[in-house]
C-alpha positions in Angstrom: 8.6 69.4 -10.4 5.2 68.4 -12.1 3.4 64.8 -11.7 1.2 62.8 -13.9 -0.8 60.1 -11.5 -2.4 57.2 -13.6 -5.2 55.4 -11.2 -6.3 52.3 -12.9 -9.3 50.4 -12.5 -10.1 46.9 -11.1 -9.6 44.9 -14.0 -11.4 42.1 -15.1 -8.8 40.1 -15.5 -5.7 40.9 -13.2 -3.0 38.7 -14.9 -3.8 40.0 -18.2 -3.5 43.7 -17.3 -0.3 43.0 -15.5 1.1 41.0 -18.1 0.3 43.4 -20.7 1.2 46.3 -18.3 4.7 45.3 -17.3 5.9 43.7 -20.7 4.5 46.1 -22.9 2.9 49.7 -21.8 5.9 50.5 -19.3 8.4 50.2 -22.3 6.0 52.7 -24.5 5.4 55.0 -22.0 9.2 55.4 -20.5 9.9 56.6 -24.1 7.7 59.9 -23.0 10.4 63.0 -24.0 11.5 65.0 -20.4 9.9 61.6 -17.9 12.8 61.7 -14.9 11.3 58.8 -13.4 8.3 56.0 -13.7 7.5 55.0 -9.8 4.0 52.1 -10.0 3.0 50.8 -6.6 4.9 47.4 -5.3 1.7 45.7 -4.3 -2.1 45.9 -3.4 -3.5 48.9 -2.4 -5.1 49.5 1.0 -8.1 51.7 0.8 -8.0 54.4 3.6 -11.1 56.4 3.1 -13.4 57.1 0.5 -14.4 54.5 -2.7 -13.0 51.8 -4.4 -8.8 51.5 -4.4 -7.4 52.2 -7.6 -6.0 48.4 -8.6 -2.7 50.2 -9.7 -1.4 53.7 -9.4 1.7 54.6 -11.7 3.4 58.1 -11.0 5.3 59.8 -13.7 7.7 62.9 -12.7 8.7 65.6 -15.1 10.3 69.0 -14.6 7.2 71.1 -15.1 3.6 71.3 -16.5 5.0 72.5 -19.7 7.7 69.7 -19.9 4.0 67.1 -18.9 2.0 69.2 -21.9 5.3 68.9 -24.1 5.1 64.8 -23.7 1.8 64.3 -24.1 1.6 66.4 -27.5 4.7 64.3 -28.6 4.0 60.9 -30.9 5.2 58.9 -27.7 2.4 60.4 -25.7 -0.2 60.0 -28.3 1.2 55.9 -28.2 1.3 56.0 -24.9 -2.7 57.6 -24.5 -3.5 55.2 -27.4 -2.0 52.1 -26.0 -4.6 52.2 -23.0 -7.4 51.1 -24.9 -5.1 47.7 -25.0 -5.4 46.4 -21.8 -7.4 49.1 -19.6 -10.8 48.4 -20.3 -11.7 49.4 -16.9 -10.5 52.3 -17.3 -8.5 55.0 -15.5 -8.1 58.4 -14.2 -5.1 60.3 -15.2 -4.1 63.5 -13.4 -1.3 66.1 -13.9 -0.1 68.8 -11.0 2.9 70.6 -9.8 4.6 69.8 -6.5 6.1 71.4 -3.8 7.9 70.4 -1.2 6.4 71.5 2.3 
């Protein structure tokens, strides 16, 4: 199995990143070809260690790396990587990685 984690940025304005989020970007982004599941966290984040908390973490599970590199080369990933620029202004970090259970 391979992961993409999405760590977004304290926006500036919570209920318009959520609103935007949930109504719109989920709905492009669950259209990404080989996604088995779309997991976001439930509630606030509590910082453990280190910086700032992401303000919302959204993990996306595919087969592999090649199936992650396969979406995001697809039109639905570039819509998906394009659609950011909508409502993330904050930005985020995106990473990709294989998993393994231990």
């Amino acid at each position: 199995m391979a992961q993409v984690l999405v760590l977004y940025n304290q926006p500036s304005d919570p209920a318009a990143f959520d609103k935007y989020y949930f109504d719109t970007h989920i709905h492009i982004a669950k259209r990404l070809p080989g996604l088995r599941s779309y997991k976001v966290n439930s509630g606030g984040l509590t910082k453990i260690a280190g910086g700032e908390a992401p303000y919302l973490v959204a993990e996306l599970e595919f087969d592999s790396m090649a199936a992650i590199q396969s979406a995001l080369m697809s039109s639905e990933g570039q819509a998906t990587a394009g659609d950011l620029a909508n409502f993330s202004q904050a930005g985020a970090t995106v990473l990709a990685f294989e998993t393994r259970s231990l």
